[in-house]
Backbone as JSON, one array per atom type, in Angstrom:
{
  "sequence": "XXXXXXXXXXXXXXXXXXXXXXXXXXXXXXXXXXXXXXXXXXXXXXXXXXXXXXXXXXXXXXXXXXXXXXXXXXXXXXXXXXXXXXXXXXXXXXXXXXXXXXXXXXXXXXXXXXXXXXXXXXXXXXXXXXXXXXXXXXXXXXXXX",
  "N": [[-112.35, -188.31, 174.57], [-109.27, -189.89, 173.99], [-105.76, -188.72, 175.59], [-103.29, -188.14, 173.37], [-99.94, -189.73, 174.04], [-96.5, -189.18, 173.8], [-93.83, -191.05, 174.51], [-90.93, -192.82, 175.79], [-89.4, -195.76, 176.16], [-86.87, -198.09, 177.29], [-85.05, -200.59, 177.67], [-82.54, -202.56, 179.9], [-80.02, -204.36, 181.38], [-81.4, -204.76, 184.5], [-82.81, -202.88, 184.89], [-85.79, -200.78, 183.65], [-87.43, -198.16, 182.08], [-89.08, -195.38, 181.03], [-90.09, -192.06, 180.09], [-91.82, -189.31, 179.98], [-92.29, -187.31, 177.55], [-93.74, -184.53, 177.46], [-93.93, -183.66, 179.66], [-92.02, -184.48, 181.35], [-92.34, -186.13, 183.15], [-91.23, -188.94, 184.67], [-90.99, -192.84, 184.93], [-89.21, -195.68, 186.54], [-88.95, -198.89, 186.88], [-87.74, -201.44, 188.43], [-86.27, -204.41, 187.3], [-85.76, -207.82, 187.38], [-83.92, -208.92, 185.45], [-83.32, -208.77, 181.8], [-85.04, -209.5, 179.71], [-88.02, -211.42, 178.07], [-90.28, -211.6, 179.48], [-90.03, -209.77, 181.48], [-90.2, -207.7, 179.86], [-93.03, -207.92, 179.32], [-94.02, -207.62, 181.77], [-93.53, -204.73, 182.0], [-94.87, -203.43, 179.63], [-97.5, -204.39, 180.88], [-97.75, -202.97, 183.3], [-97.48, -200.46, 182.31], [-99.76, -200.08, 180.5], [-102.37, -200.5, 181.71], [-101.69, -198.65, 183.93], [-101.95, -196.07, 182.69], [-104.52, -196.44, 181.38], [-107.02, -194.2, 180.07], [-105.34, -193.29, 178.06], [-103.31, -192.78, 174.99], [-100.61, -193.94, 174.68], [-97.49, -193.6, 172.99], [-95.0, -195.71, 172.17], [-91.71, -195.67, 172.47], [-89.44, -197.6, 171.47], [-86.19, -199.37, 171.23], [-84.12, -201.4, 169.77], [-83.67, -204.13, 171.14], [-83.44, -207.46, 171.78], [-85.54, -208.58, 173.13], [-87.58, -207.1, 172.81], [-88.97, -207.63, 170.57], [-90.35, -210.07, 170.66], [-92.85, -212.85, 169.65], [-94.61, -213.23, 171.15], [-95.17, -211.35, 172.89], [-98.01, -209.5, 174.54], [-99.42, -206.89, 173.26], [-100.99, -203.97, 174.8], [-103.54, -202.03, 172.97], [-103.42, -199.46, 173.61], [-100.8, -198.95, 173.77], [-99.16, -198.48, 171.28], [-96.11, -200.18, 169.79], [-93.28, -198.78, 169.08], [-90.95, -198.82, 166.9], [-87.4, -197.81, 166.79], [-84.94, -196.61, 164.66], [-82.47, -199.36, 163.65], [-79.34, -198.88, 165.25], [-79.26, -196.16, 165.86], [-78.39, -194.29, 168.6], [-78.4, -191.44, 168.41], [-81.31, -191.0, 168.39], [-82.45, -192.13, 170.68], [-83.67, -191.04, 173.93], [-84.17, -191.95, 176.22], [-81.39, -193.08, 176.79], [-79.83, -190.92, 177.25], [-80.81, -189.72, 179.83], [-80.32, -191.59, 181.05], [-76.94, -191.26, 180.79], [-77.13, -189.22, 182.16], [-77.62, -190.26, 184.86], [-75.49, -191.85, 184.97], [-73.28, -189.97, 185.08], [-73.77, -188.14, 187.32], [-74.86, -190.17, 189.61], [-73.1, -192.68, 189.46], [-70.62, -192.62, 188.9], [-67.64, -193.37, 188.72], [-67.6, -195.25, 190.05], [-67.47, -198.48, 192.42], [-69.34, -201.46, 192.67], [-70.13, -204.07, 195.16], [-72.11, -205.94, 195.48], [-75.13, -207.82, 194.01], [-77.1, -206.36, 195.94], [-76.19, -204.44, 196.5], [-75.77, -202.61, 193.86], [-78.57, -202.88, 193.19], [-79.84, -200.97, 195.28], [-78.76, -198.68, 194.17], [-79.64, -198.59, 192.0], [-81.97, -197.88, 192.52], [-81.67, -195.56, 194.25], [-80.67, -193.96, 191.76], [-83.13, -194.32, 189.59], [-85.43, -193.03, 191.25], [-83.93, -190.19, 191.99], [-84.2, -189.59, 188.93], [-86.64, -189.36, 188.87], [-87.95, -187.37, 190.68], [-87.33, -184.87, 189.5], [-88.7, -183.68, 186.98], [-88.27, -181.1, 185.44], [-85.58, -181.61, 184.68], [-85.65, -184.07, 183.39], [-87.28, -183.6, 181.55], [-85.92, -181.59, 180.01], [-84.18, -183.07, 179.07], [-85.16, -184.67, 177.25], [-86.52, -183.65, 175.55], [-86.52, -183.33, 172.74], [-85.62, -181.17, 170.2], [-87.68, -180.84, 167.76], [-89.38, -182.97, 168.43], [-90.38, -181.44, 170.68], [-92.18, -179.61, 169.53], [-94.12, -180.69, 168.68], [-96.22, -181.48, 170.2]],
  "CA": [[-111.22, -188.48, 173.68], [-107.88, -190.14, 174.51], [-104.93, -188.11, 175.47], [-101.79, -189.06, 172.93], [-98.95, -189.17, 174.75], [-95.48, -189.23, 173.52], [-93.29, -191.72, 175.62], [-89.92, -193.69, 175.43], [-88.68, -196.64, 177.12], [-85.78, -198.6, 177.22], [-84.99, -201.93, 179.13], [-81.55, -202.72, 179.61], [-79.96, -205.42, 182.38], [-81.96, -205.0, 185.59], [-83.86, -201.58, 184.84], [-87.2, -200.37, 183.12], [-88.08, -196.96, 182.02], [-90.05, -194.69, 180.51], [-90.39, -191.12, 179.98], [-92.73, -188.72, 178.78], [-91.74, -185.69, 176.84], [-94.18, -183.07, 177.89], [-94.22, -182.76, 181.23], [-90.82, -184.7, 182.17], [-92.63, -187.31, 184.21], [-90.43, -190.51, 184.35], [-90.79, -193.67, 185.99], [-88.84, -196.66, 186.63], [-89.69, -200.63, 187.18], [-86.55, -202.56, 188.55], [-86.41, -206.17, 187.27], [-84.57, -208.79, 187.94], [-83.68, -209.31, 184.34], [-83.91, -208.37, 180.83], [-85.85, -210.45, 178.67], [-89.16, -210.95, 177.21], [-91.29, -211.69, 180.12], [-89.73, -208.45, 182.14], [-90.6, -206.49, 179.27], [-94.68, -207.85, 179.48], [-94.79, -207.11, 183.02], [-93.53, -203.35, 181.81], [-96.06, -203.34, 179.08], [-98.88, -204.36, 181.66], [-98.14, -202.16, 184.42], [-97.75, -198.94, 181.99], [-101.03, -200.29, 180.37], [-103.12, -200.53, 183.17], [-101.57, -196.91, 184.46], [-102.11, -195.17, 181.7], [-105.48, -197.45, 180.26], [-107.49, -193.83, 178.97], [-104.4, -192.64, 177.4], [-103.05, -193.66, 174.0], [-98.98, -194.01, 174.6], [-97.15, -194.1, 172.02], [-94.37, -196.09, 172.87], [-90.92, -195.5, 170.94], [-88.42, -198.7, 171.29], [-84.75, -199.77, 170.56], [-84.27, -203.22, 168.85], [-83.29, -205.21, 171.62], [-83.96, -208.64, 171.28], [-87.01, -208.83, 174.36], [-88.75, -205.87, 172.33], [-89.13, -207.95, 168.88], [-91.06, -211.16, 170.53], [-94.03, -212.8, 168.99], [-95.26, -213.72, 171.83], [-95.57, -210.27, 173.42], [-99.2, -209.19, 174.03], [-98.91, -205.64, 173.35], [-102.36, -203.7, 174.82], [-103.92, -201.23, 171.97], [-103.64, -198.51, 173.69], [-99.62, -198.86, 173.89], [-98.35, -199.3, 170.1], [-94.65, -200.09, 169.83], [-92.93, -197.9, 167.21], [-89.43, -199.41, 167.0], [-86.03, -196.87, 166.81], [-84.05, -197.48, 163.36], [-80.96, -200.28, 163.96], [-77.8, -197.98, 165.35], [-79.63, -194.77, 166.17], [-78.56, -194.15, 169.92], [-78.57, -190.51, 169.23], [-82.56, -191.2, 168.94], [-82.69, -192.83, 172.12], [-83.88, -190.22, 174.82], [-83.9, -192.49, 177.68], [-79.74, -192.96, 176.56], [-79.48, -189.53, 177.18], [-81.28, -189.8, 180.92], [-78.84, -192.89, 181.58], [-75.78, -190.71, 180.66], [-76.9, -188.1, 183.3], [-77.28, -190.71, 186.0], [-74.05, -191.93, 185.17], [-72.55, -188.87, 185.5], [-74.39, -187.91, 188.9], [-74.79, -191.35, 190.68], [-72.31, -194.24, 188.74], [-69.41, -191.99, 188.25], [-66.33, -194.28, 189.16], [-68.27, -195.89, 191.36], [-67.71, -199.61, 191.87], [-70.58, -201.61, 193.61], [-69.7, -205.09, 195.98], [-72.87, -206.49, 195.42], [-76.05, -207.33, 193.76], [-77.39, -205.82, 196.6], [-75.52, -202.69, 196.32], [-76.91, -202.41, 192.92], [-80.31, -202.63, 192.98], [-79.91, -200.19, 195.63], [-77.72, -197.76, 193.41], [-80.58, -198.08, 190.55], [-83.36, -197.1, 193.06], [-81.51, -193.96, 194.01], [-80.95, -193.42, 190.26], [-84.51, -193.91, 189.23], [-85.93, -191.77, 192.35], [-83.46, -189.41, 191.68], [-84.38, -188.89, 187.65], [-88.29, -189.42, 188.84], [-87.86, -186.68, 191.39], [-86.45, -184.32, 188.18], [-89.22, -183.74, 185.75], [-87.96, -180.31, 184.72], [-84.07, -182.13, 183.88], [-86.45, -185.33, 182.47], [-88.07, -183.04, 180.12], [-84.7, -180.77, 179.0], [-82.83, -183.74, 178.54], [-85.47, -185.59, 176.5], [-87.48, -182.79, 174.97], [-85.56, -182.6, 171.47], [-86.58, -179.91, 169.38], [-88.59, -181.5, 166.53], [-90.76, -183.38, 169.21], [-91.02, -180.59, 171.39], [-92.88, -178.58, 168.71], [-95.63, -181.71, 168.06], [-97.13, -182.31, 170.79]],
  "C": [[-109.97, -188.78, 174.5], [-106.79, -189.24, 174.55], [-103.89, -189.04, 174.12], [-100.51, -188.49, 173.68], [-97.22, -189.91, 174.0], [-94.24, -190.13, 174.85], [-92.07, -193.11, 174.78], [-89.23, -194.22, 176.66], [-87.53, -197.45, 176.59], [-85.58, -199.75, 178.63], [-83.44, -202.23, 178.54], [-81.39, -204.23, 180.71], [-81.17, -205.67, 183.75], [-83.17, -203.39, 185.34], [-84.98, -201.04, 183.72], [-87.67, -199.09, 182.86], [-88.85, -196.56, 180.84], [-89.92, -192.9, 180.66], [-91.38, -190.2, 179.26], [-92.13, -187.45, 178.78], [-92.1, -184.52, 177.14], [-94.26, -182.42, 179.14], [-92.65, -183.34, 182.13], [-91.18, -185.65, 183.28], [-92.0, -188.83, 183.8], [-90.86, -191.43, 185.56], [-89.97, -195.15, 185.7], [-89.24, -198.15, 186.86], [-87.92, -200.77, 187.45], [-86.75, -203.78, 188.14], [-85.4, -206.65, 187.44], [-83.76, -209.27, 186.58], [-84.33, -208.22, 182.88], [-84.25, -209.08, 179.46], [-87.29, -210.16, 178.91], [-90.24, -210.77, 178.33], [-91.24, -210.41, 180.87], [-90.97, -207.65, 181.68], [-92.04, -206.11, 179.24], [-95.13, -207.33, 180.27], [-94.56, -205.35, 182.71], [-94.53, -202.91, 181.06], [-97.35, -203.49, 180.12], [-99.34, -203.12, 182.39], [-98.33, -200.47, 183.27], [-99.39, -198.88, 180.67], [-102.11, -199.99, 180.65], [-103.05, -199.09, 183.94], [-102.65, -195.99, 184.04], [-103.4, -195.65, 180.73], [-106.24, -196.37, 179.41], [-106.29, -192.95, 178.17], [-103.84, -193.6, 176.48], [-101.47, -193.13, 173.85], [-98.25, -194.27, 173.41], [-95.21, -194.18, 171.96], [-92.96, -196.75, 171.92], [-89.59, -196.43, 171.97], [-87.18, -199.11, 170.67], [-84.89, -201.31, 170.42], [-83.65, -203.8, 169.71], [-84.11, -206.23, 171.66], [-85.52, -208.99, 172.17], [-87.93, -208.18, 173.74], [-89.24, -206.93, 171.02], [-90.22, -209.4, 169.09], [-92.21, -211.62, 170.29], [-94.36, -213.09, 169.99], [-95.51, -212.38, 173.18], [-97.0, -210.15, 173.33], [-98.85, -207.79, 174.44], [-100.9, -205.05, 173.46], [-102.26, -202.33, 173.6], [-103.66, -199.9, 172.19], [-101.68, -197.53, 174.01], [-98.91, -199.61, 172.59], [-97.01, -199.29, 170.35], [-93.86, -199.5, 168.38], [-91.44, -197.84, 167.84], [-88.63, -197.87, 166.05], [-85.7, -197.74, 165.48], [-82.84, -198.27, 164.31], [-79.89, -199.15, 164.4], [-77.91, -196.72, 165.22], [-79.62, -194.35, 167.65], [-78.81, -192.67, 170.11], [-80.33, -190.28, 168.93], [-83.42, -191.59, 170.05], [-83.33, -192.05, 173.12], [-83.51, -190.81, 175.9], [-82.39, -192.83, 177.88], [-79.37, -191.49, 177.45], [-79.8, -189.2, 178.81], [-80.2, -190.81, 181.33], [-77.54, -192.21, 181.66], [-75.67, -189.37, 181.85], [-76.59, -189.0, 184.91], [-76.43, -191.08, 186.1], [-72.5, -191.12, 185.56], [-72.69, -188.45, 186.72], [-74.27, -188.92, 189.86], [-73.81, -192.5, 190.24], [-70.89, -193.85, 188.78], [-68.12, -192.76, 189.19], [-66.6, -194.75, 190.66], [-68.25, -197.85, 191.51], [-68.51, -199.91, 193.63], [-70.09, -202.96, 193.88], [-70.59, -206.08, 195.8], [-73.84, -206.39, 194.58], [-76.89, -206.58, 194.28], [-77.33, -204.6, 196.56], [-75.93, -202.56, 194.82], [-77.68, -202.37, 192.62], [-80.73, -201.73, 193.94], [-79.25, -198.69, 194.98], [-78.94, -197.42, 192.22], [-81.65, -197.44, 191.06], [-83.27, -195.92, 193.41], [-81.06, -193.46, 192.83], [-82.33, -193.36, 190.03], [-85.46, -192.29, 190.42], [-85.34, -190.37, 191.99], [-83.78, -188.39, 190.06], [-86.25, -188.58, 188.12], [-88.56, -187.96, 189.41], [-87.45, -185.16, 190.6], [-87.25, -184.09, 187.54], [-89.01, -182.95, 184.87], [-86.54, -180.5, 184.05], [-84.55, -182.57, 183.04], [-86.61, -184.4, 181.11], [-86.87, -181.95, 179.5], [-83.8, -181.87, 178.8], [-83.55, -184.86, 177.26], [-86.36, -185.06, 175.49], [-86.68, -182.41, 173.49], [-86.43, -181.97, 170.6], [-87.88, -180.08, 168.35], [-89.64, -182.24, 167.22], [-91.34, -182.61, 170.04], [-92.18, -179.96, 170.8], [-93.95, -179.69, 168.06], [-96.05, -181.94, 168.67], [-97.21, -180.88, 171.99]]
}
């Protein structure tokens, strides 16, 4: 029998995540972009990870998430966020800590210096599973799974 696992991602400019709720294990993908093809290679790799586990994989309506031309594997449904619900977001809520910890009136010179700034953010939340999971564990999902 397949585990179900509770898990929310979010793709924004250059970054890729994911979290899971019960244990606080997060991981990151850097891309170089955020559009549709990014988002496949995120779908693949957490696919392929996770292939006997059935993810169930909770999405904000940005425009890369909605394309028909996504192949989404079975074992990773996409169960889209209502329109203008950020405080549903979880992975919002992980972004607002690294901003507070690593971004905080911080200005960066380069792309360079940014894609180094997101890798010690991601490392930093990955490295975290007991924050991960109190900052994304909201009460009503804690108690279902």
């Amino acid at each position: 029998m397949k585990n179900i696992v509770l898990l929310h991602g979010a793709i924004t400019m250059v970054r890729d995540g994911a979290a899971f709720t019960k244990d606080g294990t997060c991981v990151y993908l850097i891309m170089p972009a955020s559009d549709m093809e990014c988002f496949q290679i995120f779908l693949e790799t957490w696919a392929k990870k996770y292939s006997r586990q059935l993810i169930l994989l909770f999405i904000d309506g940005a425009g890369n998430h909605h394309s028909d031309e996504l192949e989404v594997s079975p074992n990773i449904p996409l169960h889209f966020l209502p329109p203008y619900s950020p405080e549903l977001n979880r992975q919002e809520n992980l972004w607002d800590e690294i901003r507070k910890k690593l971004f905080k009136n911080h200005a960066l010179k380069s792309i360079d210096d940014a894609y180094a700034k997101l890798e010690e953010a991601a490392l930093y939340i990955e490295r975290k599973p007991a924050l991960v999971k109190s900052i994304t564990s909201f009460p009503y999902i804690a108690k279902s799974i």
